[in-house]
N, C-alpha and C positions, 0 to 999 in steps of 0.2 A: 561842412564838407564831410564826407561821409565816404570810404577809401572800400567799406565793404570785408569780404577773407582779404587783399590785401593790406589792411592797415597794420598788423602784425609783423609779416616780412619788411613792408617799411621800415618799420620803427627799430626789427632785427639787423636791418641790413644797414642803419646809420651808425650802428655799432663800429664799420668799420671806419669811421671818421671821430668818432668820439665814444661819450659814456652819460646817460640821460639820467637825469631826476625828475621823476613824476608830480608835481603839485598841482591835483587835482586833475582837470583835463589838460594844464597847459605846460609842457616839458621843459626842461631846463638841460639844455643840450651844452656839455665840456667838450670843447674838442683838446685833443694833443698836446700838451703844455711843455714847450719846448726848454729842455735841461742843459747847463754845464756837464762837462765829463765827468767831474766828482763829484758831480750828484749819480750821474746813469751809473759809476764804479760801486756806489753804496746800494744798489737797487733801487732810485727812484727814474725808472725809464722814463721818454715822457709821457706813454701812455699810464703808469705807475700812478703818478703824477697829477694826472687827470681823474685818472679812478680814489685814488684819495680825496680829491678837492669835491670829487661829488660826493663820496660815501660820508666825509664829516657834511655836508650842507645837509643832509638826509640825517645824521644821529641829531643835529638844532634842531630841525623840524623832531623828531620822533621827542627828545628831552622838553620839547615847550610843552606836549600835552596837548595844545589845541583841540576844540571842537570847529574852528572855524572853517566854514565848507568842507570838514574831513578830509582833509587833503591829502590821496596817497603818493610815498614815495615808493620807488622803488631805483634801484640800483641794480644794475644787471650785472655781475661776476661770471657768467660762463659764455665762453666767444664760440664754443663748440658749435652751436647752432648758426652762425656766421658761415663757417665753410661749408657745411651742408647748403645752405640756400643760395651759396656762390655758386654751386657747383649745380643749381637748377636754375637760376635765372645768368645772362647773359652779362658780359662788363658792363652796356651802358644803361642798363638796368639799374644798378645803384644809384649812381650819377642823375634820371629821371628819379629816382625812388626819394634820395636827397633834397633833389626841388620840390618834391611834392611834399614832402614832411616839412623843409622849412613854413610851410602853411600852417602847421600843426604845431611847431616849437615856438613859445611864446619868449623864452627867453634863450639866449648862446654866447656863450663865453671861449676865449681865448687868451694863450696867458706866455712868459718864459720867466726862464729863472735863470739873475748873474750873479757873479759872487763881486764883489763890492765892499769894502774897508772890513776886508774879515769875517762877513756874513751874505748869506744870501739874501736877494732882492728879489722877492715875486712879485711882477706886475701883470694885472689881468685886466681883459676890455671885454667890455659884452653891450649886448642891446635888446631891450625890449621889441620884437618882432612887430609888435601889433601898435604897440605907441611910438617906436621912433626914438626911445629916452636911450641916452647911453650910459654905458657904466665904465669908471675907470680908478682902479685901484694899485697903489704901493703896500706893500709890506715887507719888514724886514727882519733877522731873526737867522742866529747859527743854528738851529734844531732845524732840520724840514719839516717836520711834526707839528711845532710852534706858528714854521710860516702858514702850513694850508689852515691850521684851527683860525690863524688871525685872518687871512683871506675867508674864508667861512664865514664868516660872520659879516662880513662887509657882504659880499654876495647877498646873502639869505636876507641883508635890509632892503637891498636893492629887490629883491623880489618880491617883496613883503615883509614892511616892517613890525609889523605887529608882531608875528615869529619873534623877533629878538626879542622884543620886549617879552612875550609870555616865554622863552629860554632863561630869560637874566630871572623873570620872578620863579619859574619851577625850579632851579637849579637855586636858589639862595633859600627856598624852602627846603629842601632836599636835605641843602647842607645844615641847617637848624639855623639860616642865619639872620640878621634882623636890619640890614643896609641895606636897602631895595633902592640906593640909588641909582646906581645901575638900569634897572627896570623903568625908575621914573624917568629917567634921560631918553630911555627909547621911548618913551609915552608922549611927550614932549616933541619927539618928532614925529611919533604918528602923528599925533595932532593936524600936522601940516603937510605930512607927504601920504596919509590913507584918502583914498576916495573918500567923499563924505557919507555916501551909501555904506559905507564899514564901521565909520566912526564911533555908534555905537560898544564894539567889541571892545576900545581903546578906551571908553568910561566904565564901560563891567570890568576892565584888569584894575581899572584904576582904583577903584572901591575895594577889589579883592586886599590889596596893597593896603587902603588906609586901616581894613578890616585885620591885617599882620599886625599893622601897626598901633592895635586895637584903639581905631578911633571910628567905632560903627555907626554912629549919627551922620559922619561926614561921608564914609563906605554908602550908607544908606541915599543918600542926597546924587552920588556916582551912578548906584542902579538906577537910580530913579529920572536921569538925565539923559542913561540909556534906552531906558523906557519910551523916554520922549520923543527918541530917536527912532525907535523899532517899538510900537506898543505890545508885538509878539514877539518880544527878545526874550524866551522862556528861561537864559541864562543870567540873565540880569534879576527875574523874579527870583529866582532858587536861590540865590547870593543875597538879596532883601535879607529873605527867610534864613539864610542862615545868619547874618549879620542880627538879625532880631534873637535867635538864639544867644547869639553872643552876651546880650542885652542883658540876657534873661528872659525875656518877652515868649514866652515858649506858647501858650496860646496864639499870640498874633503871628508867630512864627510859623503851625501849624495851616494857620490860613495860607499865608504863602506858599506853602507846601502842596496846597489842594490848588490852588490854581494853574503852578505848576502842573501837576497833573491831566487837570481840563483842557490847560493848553498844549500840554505835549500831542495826543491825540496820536495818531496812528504810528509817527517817527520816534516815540518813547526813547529821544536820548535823553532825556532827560527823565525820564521816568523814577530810574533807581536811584538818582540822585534825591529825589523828591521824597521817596519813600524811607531813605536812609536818615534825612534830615528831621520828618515825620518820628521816624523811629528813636532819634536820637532826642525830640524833643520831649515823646513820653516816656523814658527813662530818668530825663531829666525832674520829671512831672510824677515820678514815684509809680509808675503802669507798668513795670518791665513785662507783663504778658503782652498787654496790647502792641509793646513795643518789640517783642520778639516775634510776632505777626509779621510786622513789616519789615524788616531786615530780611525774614527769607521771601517777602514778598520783593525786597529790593534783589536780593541772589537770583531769585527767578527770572527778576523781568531783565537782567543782563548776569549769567554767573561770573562774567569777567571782571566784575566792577569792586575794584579792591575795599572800596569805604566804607562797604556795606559789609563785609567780611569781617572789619575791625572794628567796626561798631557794633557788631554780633558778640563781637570777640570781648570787646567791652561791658557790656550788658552780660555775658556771661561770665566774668570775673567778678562784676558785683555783686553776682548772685551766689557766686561758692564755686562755679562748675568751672575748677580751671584747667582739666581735661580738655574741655567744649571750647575754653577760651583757645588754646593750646594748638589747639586744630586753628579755630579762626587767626588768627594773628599770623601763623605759617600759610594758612591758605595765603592770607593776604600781600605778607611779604615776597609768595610764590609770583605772585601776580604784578605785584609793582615794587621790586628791588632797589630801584632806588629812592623810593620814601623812606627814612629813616625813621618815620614814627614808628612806621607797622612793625620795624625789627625792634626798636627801643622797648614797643607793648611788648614781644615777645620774649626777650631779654629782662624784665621785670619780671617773669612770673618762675616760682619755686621748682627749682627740679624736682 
């Protein structure tokens, strides 16, 4: 369905009924979350309310990192544009504009909050638009804070759970930590609630995790099942490759880095990933020229892509230049502040 100039005003003017999360093309519509008085006394109105419970489902998504169908969110914070567009289209305007977008919102949620043995109790109900599944969740919790993050996460499975799962494992890396059970628990339910046309992504996290857990043989057997599943799952080969690094195997590790590249082809997300791994291999392999080649051939082919910054940044400590490292490691940390590697490199080297 195709809305044309107005799918915009649509999606502006549902504003007045709720507050959207973008996943991909299909919307995650909050409506109004209706509050106790001492909640609306502390500032959580229920529109308050609402707009938190989407703005944390949007920081899960943003903290998993995914590349899965790159899915944007966005969060709307300014209603300005709301009464301008009230004040050119007509009341039952909306009202038509509402039915026409519930075509568009794949999912929408509704919720209250009571206060109950000392603490509050958010319950929310939603449904998937296009399948018909519904959702229903409790949670409870004297912080409001506490309650939307634990509602959050319920939601965000219900949407997609793979999301949790890559949340649980970016955030246990993050924090340097080595218990990915968490991670494996949501893996465990993708298994059984991801379309099997996805399933693939849920054998690449899986590997990534035995790869934490430095057991690359088995990591390796994970991609390789993904493989089997998608044989152009270009993220599944680069994790091979890097799992082979892990090895040692820095030769056969290099292969996987070039096919990578063959098969990335014109969408190069995975390009600088390839090149960084590549880069990281001949360093390893005692080349640091050929290997500083490709690190800014990795900065090139995306300059936002932090790994390539700090494997620059790497490669240039080894060599003496810790100036150059100095630069890279802050570029890197500029870019992705919550890895705690790239601040850790940069915090090792000599004032």
């Amino acid at each position: 369905m195709d809305f044309g100039f107005l799918s915009l005003p649509v999606i502006t003017l549902s504003l007045l009924f709720g507050y959207s999360v973008f996943f991909d093309v299909s919307a995650v519509l909050f409506h109004p979350i209706e509050v106790p008085l001492t909640l609306d006394q502390q500032g959580y109105s229920r529109r308050v309310m609402s707009a938190r419970l989407a703005n944390e489902v949007r920081l899960i998504k943003l903290k998993a990192r995914t590349a899965k169908d790159e899915r944007r969110m966005l969060l709307p914070d300014d209603e300005s544009a709301i009464y301008t567009l009230g004040g050119y289209f007509d009341f039952l305007t909306p009202v038509r504009a509402t039915q026409e977008l519930m075509g568009l919102v794949e999912f929408s949620f509704v919720g209250d909050v009571v206060t109950r043995d000392n603490e509050y109790r958010l319950s929310v109900r939603g449904r998937n638009n296009r399948t018909q599944q519904f959702f229903f969740a409790t949670v409870g919790a004297r912080d409001p804070e506490d309650l939307v993050r634990r509602m959050a996460i319920d939601i965000v499975r219900f949407v997609d759970p793979y999301i949790v799962a890559s949340y649980h494992y970016e955030t246990t890396r993050d924090r340097k930590g080595t218990d990915y059970a968490d991670t494996l628990r949501e893996l465990r339910h993708c298994a059984a609630a991801m379309p099997e046309g996805e399933r693939h992504w849920a054998h690449n996290l899986w590997g990534l995790v035995l790869l934490q857990e430095g057991r690359p043989d088995e990591a390796i057997e994970r991609f390789r099942q993904a493989l089997r599943l998608r044989p152009d799952f270009v993220p599944a080969l680069h994790n091979w490759g890097n799992a082979l690094l892990a090895k040692g195997e820095h030769e056969a590790a290099i292969a996987r880095f070039r096919e990578v590249l063959a098969l990335d082809g014109e969408s190069r997300q995975r390009t600088p990933h390839a090149y960084t791994g590549w880069a990281t291999a001949l360093r390893a392999l005692g080349r640091p020229e050929e290997s500083a080649v490709l690190y800014r051939e990795a900065m090139q082919a995306d300059p936002r892509f932090a790994e390539a910054y700090n494997g620059y940044g790497e490669l240039l400590r080894q060599t003496g230049d810790l100036a150059g490292a100095r630069a890279m490691f802050e570029r890197a940390a500029d870019l992705d502040p919550l890895r705690t590697e790239f601040a850790t490199n940069l915090a090792s080297l000599p004032e």
